[in-house]
PDB file with SEQRES, HELIX, SHEET and CRYST1 records, atoms N, CA, C and O in Angstrom:
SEQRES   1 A   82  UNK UNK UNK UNK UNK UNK UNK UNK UNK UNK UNK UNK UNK          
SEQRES   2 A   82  UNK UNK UNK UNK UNK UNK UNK UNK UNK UNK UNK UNK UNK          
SEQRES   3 A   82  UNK UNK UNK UNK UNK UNK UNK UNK UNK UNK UNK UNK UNK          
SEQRES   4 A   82  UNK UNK UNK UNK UNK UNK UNK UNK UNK UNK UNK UNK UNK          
SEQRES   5 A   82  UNK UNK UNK UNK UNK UNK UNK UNK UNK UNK UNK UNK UNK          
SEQRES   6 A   82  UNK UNK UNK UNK UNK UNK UNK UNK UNK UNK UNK UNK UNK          
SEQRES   7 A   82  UNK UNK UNK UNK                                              
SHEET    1 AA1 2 UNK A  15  UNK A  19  0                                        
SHEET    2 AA1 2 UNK A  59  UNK A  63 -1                                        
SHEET    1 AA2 2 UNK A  26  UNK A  27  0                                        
SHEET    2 AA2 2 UNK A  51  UNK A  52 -1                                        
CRYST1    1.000    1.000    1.000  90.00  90.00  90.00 P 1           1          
ATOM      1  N   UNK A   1      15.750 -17.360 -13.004  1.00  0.00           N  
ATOM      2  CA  UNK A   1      14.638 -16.583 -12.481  1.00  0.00           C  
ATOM      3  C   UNK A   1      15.165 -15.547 -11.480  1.00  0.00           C  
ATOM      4  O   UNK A   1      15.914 -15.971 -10.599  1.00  0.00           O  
ATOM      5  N   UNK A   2      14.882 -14.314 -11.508  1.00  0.00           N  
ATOM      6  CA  UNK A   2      15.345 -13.171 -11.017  1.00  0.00           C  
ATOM      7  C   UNK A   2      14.152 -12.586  -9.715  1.00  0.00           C  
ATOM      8  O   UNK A   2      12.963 -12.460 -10.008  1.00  0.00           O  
ATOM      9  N   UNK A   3      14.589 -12.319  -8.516  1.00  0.00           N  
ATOM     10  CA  UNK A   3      13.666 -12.075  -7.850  1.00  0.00           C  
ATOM     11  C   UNK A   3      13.360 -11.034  -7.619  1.00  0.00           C  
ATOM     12  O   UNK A   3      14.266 -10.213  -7.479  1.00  0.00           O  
ATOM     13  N   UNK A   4      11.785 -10.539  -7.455  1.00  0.00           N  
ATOM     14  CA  UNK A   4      11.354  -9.411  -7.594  1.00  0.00           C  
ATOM     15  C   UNK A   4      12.380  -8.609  -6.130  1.00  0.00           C  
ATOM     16  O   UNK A   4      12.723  -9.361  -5.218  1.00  0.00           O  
ATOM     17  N   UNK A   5      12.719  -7.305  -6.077  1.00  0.00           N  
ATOM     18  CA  UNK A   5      13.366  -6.455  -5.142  1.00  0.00           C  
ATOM     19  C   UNK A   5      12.624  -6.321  -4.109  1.00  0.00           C  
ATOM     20  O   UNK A   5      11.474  -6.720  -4.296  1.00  0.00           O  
ATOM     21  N   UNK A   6      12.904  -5.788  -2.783  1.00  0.00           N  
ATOM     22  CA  UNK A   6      11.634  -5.785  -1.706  1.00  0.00           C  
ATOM     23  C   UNK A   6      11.340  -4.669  -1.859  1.00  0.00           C  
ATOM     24  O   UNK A   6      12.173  -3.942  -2.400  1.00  0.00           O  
ATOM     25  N   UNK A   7      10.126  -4.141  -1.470  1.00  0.00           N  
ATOM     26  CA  UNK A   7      10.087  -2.577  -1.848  1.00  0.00           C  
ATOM     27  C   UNK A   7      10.496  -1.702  -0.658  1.00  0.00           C  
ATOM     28  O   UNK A   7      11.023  -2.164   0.354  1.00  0.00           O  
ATOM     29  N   UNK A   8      10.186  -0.263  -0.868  1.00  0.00           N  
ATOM     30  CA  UNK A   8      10.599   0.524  -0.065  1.00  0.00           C  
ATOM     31  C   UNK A   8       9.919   0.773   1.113  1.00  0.00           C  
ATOM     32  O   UNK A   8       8.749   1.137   0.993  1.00  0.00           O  
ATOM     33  N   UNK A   9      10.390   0.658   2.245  1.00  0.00           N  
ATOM     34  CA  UNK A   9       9.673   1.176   3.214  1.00  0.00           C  
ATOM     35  C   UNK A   9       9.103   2.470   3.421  1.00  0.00           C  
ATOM     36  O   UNK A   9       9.821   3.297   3.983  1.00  0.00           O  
ATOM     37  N   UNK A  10       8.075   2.768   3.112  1.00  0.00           N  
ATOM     38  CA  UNK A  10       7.610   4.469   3.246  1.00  0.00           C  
ATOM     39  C   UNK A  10       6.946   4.777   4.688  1.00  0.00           C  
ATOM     40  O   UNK A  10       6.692   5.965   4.888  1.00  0.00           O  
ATOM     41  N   UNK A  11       6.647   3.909   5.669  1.00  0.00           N  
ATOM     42  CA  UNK A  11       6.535   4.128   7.141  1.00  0.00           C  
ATOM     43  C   UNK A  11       6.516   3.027   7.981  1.00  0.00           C  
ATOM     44  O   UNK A  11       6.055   2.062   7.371  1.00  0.00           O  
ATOM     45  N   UNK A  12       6.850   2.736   9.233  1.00  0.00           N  
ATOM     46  CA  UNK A  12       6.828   1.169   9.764  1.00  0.00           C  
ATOM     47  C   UNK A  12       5.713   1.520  10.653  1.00  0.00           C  
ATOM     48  O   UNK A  12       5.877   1.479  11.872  1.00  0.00           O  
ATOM     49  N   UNK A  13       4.480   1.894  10.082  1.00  0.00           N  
ATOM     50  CA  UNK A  13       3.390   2.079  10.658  1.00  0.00           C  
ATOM     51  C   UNK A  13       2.106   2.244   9.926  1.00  0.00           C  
ATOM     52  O   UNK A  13       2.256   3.176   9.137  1.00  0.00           O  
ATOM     53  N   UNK A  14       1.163   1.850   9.863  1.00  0.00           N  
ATOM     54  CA  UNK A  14      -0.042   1.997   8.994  1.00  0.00           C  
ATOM     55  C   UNK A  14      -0.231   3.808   9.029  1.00  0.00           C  
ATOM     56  O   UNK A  14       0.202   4.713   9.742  1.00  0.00           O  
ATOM     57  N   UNK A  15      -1.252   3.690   7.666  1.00  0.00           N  
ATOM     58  CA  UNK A  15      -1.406   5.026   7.096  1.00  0.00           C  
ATOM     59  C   UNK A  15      -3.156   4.794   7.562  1.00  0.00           C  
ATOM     60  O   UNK A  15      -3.663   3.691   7.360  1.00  0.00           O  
ATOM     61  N   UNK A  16      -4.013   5.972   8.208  1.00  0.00           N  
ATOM     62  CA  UNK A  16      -4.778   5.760   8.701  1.00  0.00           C  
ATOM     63  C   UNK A  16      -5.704   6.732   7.504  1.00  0.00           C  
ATOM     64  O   UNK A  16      -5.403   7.899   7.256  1.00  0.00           O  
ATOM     65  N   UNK A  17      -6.865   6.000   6.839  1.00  0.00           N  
ATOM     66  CA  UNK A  17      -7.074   6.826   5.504  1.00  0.00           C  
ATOM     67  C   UNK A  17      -8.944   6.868   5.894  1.00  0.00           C  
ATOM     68  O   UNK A  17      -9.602   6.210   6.701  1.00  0.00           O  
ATOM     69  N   UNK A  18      -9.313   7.880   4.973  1.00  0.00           N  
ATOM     70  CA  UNK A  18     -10.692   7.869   5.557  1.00  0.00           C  
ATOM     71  C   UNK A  18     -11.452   7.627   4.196  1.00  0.00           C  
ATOM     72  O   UNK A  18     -11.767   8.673   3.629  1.00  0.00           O  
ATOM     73  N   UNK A  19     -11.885   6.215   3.424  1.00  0.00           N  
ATOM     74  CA  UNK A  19     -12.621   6.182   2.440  1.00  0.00           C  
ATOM     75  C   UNK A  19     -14.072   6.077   1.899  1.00  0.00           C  
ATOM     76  O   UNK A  19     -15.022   5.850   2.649  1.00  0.00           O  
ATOM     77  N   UNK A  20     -14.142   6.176   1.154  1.00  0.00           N  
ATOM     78  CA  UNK A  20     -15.636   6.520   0.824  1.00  0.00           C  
ATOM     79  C   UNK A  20     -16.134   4.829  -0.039  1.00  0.00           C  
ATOM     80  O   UNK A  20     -15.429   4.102  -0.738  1.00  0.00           O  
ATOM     81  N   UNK A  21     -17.585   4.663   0.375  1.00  0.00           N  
ATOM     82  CA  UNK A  21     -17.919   3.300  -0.274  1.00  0.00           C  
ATOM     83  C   UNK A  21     -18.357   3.242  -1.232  1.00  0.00           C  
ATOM     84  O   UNK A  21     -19.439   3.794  -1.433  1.00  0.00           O  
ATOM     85  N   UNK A  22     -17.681   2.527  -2.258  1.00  0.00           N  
ATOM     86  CA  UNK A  22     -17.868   2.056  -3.413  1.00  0.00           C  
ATOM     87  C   UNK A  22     -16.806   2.717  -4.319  1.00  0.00           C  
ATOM     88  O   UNK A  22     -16.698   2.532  -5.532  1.00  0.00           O  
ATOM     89  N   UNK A  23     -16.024   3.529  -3.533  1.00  0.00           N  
ATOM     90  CA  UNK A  23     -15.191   4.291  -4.399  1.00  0.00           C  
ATOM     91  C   UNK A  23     -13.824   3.544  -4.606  1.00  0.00           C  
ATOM     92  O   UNK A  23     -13.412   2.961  -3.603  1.00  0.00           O  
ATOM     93  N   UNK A  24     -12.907   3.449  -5.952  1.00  0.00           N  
ATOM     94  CA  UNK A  24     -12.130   2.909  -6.163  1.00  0.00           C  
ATOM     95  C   UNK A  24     -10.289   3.343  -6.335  1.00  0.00           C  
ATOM     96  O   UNK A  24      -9.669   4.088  -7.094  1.00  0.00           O  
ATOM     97  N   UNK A  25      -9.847   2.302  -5.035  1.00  0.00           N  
ATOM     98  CA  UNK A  25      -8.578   3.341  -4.664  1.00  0.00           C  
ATOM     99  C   UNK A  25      -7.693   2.541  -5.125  1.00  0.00           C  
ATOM    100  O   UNK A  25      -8.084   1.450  -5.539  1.00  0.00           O  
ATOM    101  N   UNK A  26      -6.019   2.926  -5.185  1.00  0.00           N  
ATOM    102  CA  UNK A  26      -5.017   2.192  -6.014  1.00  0.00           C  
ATOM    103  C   UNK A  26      -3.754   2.119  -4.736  1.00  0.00           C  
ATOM    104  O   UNK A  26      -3.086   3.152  -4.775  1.00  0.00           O  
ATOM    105  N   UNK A  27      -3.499   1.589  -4.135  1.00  0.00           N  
ATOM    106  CA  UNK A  27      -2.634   1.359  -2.930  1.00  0.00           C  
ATOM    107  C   UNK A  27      -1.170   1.566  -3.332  1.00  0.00           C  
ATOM    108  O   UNK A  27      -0.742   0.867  -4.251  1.00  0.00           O  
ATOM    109  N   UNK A  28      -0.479   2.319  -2.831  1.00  0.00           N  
ATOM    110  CA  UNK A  28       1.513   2.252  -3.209  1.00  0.00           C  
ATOM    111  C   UNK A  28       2.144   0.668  -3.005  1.00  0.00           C  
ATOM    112  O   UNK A  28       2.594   0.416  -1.887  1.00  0.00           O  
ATOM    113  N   UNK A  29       2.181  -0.175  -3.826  1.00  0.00           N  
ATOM    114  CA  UNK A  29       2.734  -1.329  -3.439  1.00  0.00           C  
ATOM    115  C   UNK A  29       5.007  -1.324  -3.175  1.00  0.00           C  
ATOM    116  O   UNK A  29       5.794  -2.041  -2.556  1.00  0.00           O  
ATOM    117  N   UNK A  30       5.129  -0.136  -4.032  1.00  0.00           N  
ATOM    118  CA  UNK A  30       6.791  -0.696  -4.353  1.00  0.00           C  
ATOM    119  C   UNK A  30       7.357   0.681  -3.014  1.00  0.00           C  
ATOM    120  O   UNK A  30       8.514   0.907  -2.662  1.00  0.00           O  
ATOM    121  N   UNK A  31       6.185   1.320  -2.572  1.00  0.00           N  
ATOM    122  CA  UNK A  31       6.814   2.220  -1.530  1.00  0.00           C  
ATOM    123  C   UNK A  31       7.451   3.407  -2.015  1.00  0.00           C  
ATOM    124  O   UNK A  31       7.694   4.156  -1.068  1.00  0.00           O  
ATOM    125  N   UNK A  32       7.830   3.891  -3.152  1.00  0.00           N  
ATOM    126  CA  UNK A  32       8.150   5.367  -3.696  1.00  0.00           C  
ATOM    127  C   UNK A  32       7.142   6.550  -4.245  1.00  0.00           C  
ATOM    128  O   UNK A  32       7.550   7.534  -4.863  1.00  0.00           O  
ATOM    129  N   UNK A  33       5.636   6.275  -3.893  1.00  0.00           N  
ATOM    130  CA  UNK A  33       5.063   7.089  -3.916  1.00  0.00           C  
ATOM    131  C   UNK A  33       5.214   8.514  -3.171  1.00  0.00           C  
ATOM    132  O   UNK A  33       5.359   8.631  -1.954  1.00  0.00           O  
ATOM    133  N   UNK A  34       5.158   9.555  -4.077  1.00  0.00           N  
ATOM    134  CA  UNK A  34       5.066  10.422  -3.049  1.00  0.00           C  
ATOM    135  C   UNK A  34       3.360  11.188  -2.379  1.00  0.00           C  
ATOM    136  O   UNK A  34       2.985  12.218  -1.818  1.00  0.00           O  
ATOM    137  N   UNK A  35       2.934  10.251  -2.754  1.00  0.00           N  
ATOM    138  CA  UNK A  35       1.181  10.377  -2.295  1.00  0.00           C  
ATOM    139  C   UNK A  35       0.915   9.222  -1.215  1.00  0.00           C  
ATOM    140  O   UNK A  35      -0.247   8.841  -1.074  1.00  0.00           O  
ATOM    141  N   UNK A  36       1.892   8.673  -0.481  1.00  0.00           N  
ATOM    142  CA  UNK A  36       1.565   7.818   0.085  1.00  0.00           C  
ATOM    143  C   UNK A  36       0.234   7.730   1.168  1.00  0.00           C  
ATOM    144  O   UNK A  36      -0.088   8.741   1.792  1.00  0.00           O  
ATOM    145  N   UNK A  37      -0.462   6.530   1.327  1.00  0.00           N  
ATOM    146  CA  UNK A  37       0.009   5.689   0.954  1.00  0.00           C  
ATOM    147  C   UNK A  37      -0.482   4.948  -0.628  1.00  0.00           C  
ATOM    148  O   UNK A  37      -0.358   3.748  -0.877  1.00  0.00           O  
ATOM    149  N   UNK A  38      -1.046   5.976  -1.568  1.00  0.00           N  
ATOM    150  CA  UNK A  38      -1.701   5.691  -3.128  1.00  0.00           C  
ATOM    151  C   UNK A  38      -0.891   5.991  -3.809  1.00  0.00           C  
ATOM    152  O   UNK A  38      -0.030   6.817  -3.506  1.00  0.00           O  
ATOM    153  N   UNK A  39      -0.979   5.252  -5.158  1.00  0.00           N  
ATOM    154  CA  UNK A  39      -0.224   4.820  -5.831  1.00  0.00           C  
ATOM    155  C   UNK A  39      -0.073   6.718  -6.550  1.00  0.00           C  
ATOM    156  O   UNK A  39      -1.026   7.491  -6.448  1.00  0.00           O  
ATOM    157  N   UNK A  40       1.346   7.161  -7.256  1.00  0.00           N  
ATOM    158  CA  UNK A  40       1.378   8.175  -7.658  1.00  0.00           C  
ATOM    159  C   UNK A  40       2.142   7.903  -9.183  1.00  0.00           C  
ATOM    160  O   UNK A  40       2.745   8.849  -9.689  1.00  0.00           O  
ATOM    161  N   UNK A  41       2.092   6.570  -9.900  1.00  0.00           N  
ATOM    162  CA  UNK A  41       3.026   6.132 -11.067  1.00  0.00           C  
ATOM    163  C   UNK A  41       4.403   5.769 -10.766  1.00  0.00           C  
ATOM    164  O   UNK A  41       5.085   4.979 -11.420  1.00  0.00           O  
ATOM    165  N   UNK A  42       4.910   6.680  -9.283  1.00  0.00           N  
ATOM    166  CA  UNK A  42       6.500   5.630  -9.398  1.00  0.00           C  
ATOM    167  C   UNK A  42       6.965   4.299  -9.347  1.00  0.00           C  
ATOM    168  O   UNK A  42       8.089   3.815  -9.211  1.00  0.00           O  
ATOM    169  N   UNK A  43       5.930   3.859  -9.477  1.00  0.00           N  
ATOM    170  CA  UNK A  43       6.285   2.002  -9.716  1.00  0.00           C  
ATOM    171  C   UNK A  43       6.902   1.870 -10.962  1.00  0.00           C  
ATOM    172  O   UNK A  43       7.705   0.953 -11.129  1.00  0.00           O  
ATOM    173  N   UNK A  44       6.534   2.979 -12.232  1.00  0.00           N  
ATOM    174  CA  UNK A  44       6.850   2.732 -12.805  1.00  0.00           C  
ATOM    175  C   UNK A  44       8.500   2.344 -13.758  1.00  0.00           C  
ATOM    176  O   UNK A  44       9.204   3.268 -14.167  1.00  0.00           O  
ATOM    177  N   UNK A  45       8.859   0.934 -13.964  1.00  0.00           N  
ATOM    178  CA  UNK A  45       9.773   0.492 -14.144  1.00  0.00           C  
ATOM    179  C   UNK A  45      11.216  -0.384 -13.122  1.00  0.00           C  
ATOM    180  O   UNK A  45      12.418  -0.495 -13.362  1.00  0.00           O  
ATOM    181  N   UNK A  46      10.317  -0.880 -11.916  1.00  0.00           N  
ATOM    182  CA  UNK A  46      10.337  -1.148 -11.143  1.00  0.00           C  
ATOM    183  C   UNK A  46       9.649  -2.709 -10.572  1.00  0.00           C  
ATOM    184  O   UNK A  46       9.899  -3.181  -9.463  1.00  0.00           O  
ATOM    185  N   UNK A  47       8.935  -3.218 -11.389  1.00  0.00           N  
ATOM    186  CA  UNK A  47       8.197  -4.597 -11.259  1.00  0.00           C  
ATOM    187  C   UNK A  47       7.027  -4.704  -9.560  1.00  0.00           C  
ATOM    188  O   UNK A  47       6.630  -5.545  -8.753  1.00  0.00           O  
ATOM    189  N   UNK A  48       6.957  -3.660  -9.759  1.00  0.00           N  
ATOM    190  CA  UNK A  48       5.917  -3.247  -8.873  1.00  0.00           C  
ATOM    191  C   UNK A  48       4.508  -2.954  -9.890  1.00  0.00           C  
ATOM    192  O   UNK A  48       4.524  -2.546 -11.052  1.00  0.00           O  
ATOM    193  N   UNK A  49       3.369  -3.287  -9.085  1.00  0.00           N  
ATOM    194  CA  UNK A  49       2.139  -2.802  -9.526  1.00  0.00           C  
ATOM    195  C   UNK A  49       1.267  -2.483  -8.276  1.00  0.00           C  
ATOM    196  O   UNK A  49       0.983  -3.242  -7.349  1.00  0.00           O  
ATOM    197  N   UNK A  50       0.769  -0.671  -8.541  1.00  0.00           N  
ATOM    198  CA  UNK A  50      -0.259  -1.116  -7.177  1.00  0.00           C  
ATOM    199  C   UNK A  50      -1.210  -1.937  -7.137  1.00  0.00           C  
ATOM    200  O   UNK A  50      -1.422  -2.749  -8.037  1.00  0.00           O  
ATOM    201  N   UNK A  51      -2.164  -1.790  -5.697  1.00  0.00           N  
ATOM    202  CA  UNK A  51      -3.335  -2.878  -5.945  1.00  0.00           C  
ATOM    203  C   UNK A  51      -4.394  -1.903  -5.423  1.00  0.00           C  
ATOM    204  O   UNK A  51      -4.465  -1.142  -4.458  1.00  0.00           O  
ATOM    205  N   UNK A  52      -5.141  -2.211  -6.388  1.00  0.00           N  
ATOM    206  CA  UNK A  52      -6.333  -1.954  -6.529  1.00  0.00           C  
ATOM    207  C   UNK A  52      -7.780  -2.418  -5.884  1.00  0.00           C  
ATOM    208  O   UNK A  52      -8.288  -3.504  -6.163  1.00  0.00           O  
ATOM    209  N   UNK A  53      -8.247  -1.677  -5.187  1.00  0.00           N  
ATOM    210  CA  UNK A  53      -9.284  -2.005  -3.873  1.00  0.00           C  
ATOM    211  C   UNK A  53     -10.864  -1.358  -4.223  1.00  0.00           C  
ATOM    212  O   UNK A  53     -10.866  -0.587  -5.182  1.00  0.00           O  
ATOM    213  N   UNK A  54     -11.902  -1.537  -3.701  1.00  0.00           N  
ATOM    214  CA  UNK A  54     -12.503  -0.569  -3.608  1.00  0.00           C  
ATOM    215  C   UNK A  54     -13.200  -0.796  -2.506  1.00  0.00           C  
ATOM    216  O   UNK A  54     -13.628  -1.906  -2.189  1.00  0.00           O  
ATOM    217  N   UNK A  55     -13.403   0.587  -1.647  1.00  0.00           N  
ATOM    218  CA  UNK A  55     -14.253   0.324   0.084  1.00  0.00           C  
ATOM    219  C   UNK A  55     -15.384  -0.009  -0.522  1.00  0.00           C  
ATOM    220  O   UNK A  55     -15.924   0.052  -1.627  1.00  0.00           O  
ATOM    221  N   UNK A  56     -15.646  -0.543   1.030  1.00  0.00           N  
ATOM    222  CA  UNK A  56     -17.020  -1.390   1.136  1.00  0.00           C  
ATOM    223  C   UNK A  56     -18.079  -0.689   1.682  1.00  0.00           C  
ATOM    224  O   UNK A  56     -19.273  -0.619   1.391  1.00  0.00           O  
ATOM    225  N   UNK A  57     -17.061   0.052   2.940  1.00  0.00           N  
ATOM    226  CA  UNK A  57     -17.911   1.108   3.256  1.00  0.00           C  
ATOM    227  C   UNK A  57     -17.103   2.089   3.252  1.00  0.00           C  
ATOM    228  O   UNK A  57     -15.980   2.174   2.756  1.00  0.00           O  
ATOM    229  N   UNK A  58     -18.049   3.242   4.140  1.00  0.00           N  
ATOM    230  CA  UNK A  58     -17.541   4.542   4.779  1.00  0.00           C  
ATOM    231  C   UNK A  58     -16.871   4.437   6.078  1.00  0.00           C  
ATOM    232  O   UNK A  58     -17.275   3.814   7.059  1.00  0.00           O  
ATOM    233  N   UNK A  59     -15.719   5.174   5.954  1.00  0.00           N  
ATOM    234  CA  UNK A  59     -14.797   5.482   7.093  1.00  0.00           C  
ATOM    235  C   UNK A  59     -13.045   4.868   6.823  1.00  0.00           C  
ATOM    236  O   UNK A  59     -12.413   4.487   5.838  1.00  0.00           O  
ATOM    237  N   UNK A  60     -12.731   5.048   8.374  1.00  0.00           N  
ATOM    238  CA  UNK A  60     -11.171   4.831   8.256  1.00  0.00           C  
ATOM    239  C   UNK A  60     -10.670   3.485   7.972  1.00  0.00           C  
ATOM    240  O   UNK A  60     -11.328   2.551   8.430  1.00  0.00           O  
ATOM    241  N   UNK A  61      -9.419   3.180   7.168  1.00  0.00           N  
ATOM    242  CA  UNK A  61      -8.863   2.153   7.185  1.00  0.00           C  
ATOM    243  C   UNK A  61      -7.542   2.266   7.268  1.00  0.00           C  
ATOM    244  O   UNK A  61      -6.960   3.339   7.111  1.00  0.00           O  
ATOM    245  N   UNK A  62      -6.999   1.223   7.509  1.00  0.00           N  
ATOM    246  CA  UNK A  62      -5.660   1.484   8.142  1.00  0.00           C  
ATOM    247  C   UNK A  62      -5.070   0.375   6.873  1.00  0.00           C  
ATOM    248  O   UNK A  62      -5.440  -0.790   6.723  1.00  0.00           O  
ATOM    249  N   UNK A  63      -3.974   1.184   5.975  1.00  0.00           N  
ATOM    250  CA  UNK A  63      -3.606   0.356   5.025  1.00  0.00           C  
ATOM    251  C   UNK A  63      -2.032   0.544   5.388  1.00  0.00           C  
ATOM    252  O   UNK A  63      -1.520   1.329   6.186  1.00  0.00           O  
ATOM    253  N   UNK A  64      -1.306  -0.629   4.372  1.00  0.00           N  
ATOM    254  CA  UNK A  64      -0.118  -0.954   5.531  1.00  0.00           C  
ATOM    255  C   UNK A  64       0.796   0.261   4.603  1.00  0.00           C  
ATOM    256  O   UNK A  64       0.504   0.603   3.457  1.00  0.00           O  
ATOM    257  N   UNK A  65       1.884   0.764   5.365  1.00  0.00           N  
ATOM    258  CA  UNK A  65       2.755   1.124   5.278  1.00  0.00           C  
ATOM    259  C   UNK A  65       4.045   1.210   5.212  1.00  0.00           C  
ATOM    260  O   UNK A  65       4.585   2.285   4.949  1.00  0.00           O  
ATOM    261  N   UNK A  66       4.924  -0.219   5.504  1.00  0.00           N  
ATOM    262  CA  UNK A  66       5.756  -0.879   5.132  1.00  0.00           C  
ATOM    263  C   UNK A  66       5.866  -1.633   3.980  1.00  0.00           C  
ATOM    264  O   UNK A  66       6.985  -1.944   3.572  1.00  0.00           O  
ATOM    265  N   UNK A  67       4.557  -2.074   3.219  1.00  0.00           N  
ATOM    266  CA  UNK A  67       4.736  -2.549   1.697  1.00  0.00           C  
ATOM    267  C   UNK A  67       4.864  -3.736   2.455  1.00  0.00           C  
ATOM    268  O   UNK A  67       4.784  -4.624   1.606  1.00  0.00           O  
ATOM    269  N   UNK A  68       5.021  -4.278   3.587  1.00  0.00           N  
ATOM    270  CA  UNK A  68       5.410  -6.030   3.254  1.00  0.00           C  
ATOM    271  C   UNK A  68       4.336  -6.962   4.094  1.00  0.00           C  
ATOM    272  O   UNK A  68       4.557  -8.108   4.485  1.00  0.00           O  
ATOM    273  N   UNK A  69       2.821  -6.018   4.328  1.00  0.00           N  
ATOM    274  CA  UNK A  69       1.940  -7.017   4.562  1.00  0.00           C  
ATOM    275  C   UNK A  69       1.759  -7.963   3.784  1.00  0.00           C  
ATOM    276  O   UNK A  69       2.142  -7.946   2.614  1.00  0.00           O  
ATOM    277  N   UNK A  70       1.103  -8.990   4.369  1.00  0.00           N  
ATOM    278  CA  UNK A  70       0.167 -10.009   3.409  1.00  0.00           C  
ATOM    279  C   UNK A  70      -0.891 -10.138   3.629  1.00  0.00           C  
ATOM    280  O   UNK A  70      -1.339 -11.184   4.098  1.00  0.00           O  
ATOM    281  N   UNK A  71      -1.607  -9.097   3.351  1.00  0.00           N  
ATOM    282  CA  UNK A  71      -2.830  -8.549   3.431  1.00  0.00           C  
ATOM    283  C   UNK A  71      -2.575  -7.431   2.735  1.00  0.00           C  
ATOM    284  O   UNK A  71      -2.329  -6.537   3.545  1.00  0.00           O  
ATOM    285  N   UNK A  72      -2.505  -6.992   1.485  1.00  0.00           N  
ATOM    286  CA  UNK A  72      -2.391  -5.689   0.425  1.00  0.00           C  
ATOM    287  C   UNK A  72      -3.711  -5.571   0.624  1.00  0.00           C  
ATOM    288  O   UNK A  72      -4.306  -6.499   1.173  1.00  0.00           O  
ATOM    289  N   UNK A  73      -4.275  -4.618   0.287  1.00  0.00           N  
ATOM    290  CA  UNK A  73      -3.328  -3.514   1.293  1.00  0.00           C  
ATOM    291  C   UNK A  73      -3.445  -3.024   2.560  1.00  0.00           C  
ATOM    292  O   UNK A  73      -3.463  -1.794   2.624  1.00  0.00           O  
ATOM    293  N   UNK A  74      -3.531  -3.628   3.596  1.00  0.00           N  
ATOM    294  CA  UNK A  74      -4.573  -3.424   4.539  1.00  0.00           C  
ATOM    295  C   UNK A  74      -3.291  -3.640   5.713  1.00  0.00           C  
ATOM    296  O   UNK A  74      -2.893  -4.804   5.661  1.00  0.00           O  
ATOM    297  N   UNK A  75      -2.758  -3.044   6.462  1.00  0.00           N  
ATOM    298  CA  UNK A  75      -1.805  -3.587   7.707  1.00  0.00           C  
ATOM    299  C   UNK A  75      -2.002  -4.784   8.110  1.00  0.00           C  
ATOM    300  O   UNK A  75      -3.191  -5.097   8.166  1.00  0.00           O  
ATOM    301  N   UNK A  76      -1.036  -5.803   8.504  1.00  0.00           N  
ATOM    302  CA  UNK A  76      -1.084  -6.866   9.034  1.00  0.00           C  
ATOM    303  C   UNK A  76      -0.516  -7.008  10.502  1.00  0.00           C  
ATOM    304  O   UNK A  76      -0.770  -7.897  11.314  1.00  0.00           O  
ATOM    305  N   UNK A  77       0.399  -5.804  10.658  1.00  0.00           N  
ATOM    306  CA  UNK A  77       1.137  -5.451  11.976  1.00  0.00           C  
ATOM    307  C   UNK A  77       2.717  -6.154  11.560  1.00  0.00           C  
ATOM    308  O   UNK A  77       3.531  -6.365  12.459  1.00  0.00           O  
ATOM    309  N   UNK A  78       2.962  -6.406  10.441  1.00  0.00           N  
ATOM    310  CA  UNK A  78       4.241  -6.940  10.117  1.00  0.00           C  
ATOM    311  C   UNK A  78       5.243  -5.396   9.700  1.00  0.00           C  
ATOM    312  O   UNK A  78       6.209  -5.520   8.948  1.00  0.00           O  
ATOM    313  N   UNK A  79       4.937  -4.265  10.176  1.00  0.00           N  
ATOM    314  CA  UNK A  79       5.451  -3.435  10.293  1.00  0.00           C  
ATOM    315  C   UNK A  79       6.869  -3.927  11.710  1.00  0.00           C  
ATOM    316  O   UNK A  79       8.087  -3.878  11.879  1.00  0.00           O  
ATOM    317  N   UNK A  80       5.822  -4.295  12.284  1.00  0.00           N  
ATOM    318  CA  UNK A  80       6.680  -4.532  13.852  1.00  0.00           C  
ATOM    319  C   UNK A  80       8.074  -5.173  13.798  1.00  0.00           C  
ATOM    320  O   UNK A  80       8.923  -5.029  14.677  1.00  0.00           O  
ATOM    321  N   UNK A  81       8.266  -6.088  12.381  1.00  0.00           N  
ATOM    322  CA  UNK A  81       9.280  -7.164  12.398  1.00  0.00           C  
ATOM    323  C   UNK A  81      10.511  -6.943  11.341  1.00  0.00           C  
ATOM    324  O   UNK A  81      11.556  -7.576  11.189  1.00  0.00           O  
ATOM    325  N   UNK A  82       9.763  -5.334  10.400  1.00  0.00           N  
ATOM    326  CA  UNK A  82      10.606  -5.107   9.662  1.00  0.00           C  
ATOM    327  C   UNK A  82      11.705  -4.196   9.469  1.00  0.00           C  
ATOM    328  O   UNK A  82      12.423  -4.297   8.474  1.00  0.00           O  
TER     329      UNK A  82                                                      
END                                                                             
């Protein structure tokens, strides 16, 4: 069994995003997006998949930016440790 790679760090700080409710967004999980922090296809071939959310409501959210919350996609503050 081969383990998945860690992904890329694309900021050690949350991405502060302003979404709309009910609307359906696709999060950068492997970190090589260049739309960060949404997914832009470079996962592809990579064993990455983004994740897929949709707001609840209106306004800002702070989704993580290091790729290694546990909370996808949402900051956990485990930016701090990585």
């Amino acid at each position: 069994m081969t383990d998945k790679p860690a992904p890329h760090i694309a900021q050690k700080a949350p991405y502060a995003v302003e979404v709309e409710a009910g609307k359906k967004y696709f999060w950068c999980a492997c970190g090589n997006s260049k739309n960060q922090p949404f997914c832009d296809g470079s996962h592809k071939g990579t064993g990455f998949s983004p994740t897929a959310f949709t707001a609840e409501q209106a306004g800002t959210v702070f989704l993580c930016g290091c790729k290694h919350t546990a909370n996808a996609p949402y900051c956990d503050g485990t930016h701090k440790s990585v």
